[in-house]
C-alpha positions as CSV (number, residue, x, y, z in Angstrom):
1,X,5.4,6.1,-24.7
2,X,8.9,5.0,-23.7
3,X,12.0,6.5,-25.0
4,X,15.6,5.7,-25.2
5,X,18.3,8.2,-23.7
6,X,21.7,7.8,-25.2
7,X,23.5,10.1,-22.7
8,X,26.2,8.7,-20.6
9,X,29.4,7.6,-21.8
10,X,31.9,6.4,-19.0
11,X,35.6,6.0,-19.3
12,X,38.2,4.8,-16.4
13,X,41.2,4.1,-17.9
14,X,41.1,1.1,-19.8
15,X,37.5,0.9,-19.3
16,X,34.3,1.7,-21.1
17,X,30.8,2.2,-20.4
18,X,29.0,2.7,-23.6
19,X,25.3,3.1,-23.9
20,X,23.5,0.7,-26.6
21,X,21.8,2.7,-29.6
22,X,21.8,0.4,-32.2
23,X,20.8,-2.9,-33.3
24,X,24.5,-4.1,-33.8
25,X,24.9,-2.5,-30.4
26,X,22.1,-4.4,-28.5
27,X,23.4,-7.9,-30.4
28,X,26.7,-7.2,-28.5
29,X,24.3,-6.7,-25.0
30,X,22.3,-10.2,-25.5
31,X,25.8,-11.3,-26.3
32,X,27.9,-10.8,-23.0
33,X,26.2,-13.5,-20.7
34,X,27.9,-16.0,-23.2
35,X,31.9,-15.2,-22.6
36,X,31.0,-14.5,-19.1
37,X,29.6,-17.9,-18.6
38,X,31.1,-19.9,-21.9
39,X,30.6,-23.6,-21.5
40,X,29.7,-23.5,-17.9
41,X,26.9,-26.6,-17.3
42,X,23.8,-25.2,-15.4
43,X,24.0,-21.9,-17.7
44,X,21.1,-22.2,-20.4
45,X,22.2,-19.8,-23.8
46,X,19.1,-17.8,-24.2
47,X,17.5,-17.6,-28.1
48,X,19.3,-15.1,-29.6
49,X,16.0,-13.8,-31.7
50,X,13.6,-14.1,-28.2
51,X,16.2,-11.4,-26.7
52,X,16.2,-9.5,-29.5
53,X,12.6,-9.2,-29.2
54,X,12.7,-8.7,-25.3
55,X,14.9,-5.7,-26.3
56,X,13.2,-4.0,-29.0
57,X,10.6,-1.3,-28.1
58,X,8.7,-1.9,-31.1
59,X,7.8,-5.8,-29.7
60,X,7.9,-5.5,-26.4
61,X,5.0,-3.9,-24.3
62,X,6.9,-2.9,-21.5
63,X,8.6,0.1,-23.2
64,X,5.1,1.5,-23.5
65,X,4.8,2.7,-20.1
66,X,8.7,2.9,-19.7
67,X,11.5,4.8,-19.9
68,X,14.7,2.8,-20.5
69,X,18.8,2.1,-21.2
70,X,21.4,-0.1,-21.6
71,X,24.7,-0.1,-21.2
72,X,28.1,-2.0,-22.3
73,X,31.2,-2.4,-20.4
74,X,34.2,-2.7,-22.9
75,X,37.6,-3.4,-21.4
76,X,40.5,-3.1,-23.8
77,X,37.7,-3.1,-26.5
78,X,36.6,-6.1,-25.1
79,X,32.7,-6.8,-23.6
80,X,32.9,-7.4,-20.3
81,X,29.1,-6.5,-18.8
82,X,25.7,-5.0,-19.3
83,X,23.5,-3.2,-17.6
84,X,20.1,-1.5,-17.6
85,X,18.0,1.1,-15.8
86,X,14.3,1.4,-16.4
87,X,11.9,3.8,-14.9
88,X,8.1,2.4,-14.9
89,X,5.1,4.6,-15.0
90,X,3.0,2.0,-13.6
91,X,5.4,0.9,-10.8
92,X,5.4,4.9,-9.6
93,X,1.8,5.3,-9.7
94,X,1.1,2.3,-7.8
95,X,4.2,2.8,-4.8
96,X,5.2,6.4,-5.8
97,X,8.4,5.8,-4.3
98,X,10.8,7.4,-6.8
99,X,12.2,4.3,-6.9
100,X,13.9,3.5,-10.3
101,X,15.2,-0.5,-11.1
102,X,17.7,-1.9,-12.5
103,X,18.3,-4.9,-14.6
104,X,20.1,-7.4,-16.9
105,X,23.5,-7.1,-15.0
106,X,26.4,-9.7,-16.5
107,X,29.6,-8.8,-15.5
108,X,33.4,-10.5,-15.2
109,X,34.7,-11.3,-11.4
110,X,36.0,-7.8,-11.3
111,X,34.4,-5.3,-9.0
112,X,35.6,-2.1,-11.2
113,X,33.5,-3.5,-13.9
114,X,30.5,-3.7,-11.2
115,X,30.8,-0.6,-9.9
116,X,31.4,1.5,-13.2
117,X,27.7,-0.4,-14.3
118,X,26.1,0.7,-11.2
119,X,27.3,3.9,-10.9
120,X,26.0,4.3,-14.4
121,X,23.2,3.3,-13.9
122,X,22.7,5.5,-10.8
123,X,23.7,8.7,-12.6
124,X,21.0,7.7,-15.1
125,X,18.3,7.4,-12.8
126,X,19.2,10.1,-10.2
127,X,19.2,12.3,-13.3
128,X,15.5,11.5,-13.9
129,X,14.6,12.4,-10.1
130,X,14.8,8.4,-8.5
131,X,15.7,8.3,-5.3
132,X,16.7,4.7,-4.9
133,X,17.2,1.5,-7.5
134,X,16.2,-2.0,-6.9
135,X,16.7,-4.7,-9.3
136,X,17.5,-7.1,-10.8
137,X,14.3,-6.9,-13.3
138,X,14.6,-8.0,-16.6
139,X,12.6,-5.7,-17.0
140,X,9.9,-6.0,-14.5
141,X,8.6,-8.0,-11.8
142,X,6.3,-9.9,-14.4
143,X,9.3,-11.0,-16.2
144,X,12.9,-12.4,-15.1
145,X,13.5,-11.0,-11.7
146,X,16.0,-11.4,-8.8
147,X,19.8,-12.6,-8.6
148,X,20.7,-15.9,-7.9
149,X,22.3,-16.5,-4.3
150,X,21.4,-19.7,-3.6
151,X,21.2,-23.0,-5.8
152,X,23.9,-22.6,-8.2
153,X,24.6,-26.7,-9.2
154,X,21.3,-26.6,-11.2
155,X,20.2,-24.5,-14.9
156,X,17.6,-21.8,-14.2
157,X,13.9,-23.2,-15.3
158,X,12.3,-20.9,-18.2
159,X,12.2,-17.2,-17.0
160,X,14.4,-17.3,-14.1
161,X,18.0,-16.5,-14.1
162,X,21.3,-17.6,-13.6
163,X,24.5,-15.9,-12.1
164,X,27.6,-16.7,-10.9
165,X,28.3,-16.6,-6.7
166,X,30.3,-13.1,-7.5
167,X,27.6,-11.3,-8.2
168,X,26.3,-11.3,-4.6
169,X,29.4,-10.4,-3.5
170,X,30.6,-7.2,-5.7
171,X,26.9,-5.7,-5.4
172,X,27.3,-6.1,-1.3
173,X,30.4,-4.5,-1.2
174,X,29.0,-1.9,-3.2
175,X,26.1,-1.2,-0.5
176,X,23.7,-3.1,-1.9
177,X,21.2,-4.7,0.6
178,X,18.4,-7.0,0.5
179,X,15.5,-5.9,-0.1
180,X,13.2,-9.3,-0.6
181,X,13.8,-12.7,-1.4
182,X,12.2,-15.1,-3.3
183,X,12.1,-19.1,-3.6
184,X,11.9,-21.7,-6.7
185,X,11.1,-25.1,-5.1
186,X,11.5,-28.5,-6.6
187,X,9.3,-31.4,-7.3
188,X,8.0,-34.5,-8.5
189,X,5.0,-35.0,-10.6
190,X,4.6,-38.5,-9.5
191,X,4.2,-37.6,-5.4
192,X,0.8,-38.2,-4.6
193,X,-0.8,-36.1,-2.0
194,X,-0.4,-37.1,1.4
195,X,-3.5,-38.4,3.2
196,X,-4.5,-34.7,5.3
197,X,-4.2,-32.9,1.4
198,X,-5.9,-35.8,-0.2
199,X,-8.9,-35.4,1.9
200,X,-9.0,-31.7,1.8
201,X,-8.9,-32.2,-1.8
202,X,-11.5,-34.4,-1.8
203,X,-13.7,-32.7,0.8
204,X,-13.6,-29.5,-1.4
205,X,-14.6,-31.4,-5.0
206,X,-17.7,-32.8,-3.2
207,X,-18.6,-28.7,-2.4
208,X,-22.2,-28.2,-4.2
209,X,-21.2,-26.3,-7.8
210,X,-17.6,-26.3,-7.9
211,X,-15.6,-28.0,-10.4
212,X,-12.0,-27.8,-12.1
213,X,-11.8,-27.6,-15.8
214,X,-8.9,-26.8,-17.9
215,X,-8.5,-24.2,-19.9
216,X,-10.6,-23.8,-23.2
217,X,-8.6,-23.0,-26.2
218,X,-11.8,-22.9,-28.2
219,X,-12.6,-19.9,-25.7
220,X,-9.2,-18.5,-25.3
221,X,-10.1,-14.7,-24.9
222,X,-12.7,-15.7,-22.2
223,X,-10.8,-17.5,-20.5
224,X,-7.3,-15.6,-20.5
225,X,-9.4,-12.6,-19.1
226,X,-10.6,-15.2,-16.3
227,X,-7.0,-16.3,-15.6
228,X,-6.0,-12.6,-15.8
229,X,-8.7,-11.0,-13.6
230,X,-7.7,-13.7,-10.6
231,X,-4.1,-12.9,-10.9
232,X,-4.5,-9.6,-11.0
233,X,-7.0,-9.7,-7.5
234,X,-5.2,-12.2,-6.0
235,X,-1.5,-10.5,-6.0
236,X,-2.6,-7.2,-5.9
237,X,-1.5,-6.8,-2.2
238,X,2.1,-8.5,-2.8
239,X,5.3,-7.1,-2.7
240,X,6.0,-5.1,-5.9
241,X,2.8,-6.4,-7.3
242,X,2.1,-4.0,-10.6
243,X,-1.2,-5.2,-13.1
244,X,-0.4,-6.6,-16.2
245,X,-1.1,-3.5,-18.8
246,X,-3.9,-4.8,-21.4
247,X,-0.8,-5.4,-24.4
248,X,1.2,-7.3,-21.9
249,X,-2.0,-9.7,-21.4
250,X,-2.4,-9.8,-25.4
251,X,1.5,-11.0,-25.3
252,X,0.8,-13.5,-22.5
253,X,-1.5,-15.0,-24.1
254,X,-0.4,-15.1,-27.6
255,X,2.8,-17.3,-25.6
256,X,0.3,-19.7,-24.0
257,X,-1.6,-20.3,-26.8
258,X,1.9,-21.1,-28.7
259,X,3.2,-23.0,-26.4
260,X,0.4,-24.8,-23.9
261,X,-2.2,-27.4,-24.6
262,X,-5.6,-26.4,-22.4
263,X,-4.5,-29.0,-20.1
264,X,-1.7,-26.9,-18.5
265,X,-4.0,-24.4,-17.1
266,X,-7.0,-25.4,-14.7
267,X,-9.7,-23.2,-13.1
268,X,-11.7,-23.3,-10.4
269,X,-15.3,-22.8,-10.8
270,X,-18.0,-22.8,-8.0
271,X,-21.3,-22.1,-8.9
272,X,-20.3,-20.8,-12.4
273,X,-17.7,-18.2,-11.0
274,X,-13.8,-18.5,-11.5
275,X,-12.5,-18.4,-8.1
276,X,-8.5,-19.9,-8.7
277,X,-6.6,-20.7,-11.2
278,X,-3.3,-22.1,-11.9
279,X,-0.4,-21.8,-14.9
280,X,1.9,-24.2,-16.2
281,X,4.6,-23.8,-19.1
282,X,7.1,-26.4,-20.6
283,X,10.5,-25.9,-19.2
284,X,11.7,-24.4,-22.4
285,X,15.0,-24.0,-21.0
286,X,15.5,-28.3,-20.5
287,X,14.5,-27.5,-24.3
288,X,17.2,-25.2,-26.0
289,X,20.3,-25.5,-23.4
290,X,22.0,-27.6,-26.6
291,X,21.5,-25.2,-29.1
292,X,23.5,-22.2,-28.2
293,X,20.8,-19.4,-28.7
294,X,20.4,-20.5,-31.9
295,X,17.0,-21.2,-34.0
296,X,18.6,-21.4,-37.2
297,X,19.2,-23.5,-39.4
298,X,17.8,-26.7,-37.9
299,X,16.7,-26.2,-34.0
300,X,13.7,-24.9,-34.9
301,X,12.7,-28.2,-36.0
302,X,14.3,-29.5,-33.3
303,X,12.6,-27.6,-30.6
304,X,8.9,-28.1,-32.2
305,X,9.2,-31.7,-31.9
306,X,10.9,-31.4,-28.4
307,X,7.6,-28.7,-27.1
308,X,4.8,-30.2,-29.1
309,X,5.3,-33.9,-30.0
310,X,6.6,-35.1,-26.9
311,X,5.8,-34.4,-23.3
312,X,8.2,-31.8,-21.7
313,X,10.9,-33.2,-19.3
314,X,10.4,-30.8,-16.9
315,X,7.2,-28.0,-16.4
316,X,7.4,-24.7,-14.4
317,X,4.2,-24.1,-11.7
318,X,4.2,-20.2,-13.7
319,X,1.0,-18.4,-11.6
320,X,-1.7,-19.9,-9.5
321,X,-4.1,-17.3,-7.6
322,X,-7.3,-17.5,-5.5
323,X,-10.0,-15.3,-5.1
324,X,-9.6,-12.3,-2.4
325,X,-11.7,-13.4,-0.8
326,X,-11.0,-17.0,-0.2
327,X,-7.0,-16.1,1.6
328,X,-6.4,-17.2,4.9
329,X,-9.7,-19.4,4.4
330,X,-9.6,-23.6,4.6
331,X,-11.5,-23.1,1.5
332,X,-9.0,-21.0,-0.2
333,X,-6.0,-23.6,0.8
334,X,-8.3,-26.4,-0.3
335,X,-8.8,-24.5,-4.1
336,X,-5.3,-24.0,-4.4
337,X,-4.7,-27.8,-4.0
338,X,-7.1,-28.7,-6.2
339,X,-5.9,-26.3,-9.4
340,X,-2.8,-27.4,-8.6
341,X,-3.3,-31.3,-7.9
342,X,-5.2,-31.4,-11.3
343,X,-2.0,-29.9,-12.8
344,X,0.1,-32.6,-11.2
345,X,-2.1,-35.4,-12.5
346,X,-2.7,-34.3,-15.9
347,X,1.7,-33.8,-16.4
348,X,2.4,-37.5,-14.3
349,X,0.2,-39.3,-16.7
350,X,2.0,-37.7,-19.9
351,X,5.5,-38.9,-18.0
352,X,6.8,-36.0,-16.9
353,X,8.5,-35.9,-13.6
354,X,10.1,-32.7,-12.9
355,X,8.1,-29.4,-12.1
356,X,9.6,-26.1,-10.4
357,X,7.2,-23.7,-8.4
358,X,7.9,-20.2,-8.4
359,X,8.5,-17.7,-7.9
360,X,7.5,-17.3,-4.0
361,X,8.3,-14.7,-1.6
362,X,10.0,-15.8,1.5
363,X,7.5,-14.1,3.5
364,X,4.9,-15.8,1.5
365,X,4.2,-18.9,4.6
366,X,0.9,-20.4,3.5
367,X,2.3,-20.7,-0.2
368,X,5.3,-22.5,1.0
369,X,4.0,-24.8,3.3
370,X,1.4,-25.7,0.8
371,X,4.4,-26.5,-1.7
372,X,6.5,-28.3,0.9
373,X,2.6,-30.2,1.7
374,X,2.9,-31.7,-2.1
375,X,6.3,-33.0,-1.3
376,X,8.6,-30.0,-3.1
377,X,12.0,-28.2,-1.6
378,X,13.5,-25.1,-1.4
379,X,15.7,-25.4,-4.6
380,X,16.9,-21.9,-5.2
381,X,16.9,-18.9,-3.8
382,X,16.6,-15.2,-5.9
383,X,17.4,-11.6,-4.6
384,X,16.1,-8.4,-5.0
385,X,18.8,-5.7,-4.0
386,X,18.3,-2.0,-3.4
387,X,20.2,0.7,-2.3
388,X,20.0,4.3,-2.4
389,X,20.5,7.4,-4.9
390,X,23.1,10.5,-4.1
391,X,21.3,13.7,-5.1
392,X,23.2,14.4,-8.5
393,X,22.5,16.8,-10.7
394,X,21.3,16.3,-14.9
């Protein structure tokens, strides 16, 4: 069971580092992105009750195997950044690295600000016997993840993040270093295959017993434990891969069965087995950037008919996994194709034309060339920093 800590209370001069313990308190947190961003174009105001929800241990699945806190910078009694620090039970047990993360980080172009953040947040999990911090992770690696450094003319897609180019900057001159990067590629739903991925497409639907079926709503806890069970195989071995607990899965699914006709999901069968899959979600973000976090009173009318009676402008490529035992095979390229070329067909014949992929590790070749194969680009790039922890005492 996670818990709160309320310790740590920072003070330089004029400013304040003040750690959130109420529900007024974590309204200002979800808050400070919009002063730090205001009116900017290609930031996306998050739903004020979503966050809320993100934030509140009693709703969000995370905090059961977590330990967490977060922070506000005040400056002359004004909220000038956030922070968190999280410590996940299922992270250590899996790496058992004393590595803690951090997370949520919005901050003015002022590197005092920064560094008062970080340093709290380094006190906080130094005190709890880390050794090093990585982040960002919003909270985890299942969720938002990574600071933007590259792609900053266009708004995030749903669940990926936004920043400013300062960001980068103040946590490197801090001693931050990379530790990974990841990609978000672009595309268009109406790019057919070229003629090599046609073929391997089509060589691969002729194999005896395979076929590629969406996913059945009228079987939804079947199949979200199909779609589940081939993520959780086929990114075990990834960079800061940690399983989905079963009450995140419950969560995930309760979301895709809001939001997602069957359609948007495809699995690969052969021979009566599931052997890849593939996600997508409506943009959400192309969705709500005019309603300035806001549900109430009217957007939520507004947004239904926006998700559910029209086609979404733009769709995020969310998950897509194959089987183990199918990587580095012709056959496993030729699946992945095929989820994802169903995908493509079923969103271009609904008339819409825009869909991200990620996220995708740099390091991550196959995936990428497979991506740049069906015609998308390198959009946006995300980092994950780390750095490490002075010994300091509780």
């Amino acid at each position: 069971m996670s818990k709160q800590n309320m310790s740590l209370n920072v003070e330089t001069s004029d400013l304040v580092i003040t750690p959130v313990k109420t529900k007024a308190e974590r309204d200002v947190f979800i808050r400070v992105p919009f002063d730090i961003y205001g009116s900017e174009d290609h930031w996306v105001p998050p739903l004020l009750a979503e966050r809320h929800d993100h934030l509140n241990p009693a709703k969000n699945p995370y905090f059961l195997h977590a330990e967490t806190q977060l922070w506000v910078a005040y400056k002359n009694g004004r909220p000038v950044g956030r922070i968190s620090a999280q410590i996940c039970a299922l992270y250590l047990e899996r790496y058992n690295n004393a590595t803690g993360h951090f997370g949520f980080l919005e901050a003015i172009d002022d590197l005092a600000v920064f560094k008062a953040l970080l340093d709290t947040a380094q006190t906080w999990l130094a005190q709890r016997g880390m050794k090093h911090i990585q982040g960002p992770f919003n909270f985890s690696i299942n969720e938002e993840m990574g600071l933007l450094v590259e792609g900053f003319d266009t708004p995030p897609s749903l669940m990926m993040t936004h920043a400013k180019p300062y960001y980068a900057k103040h946590l490197e001159a801090l001693g931050y270093v990379k530790a990974k990067d990841v990609m978000a590629y672009d595309s268009r739903t109406n790019t057919e295959l070229p003629r090599a991925a046609r073929l391997m497409v089509d060589r691969v639907k002729s194999t005896d017993g395979l076929i590629i079926r969406p996913f059945r709503k009228h079987k939804f806890a079947q199949d979200i434990a199909i779609v589940l069970d081939i993520f959780n195989e086929a990114w075990s071995t990834n960079w800061g891969y940690v399983p989905m607990t079963d009450e995140e899965i419950k969560m995930l699914g309760k979301n895709l069965k809001m939001l997602v006709r069957g359609d948007y999901i495809q699995i690969a069968e052969l021979k009566g087995r599931a052997v890849a899959m593939a996600i997508t979600m409506p943009n959400i973000n192309a969705a709500i950037a005019d309603m300035n976090g806001k549900l109430f009173p009217f957007n939520w009318a507004k947004l239904i008919w926006r998700l559910k009676i029209r086609p979404p402008q733009s769709i995020r490529l969310l998950l897509m996994g194959v089987r183990k035992e199918f990587h580095g095979t012709r056959m496993g390229a030729a699946l992945a194709l095929s989820v994802v070329e169903a995908l493509r067909l079923y969103h271009s014949s609904r008339g819409t034309l825009q869909a991200e992929h990620s996220w995708v590790l740099e390091d991550n070749i196959p995936m990428r060339k497979m991506i740049e194969t069906l015609g998308g680009w390198h959009y946006k790039t995300y980092r994950i920093y780390q750095a490490s922890l002075l010994e300091q005492s509780s």
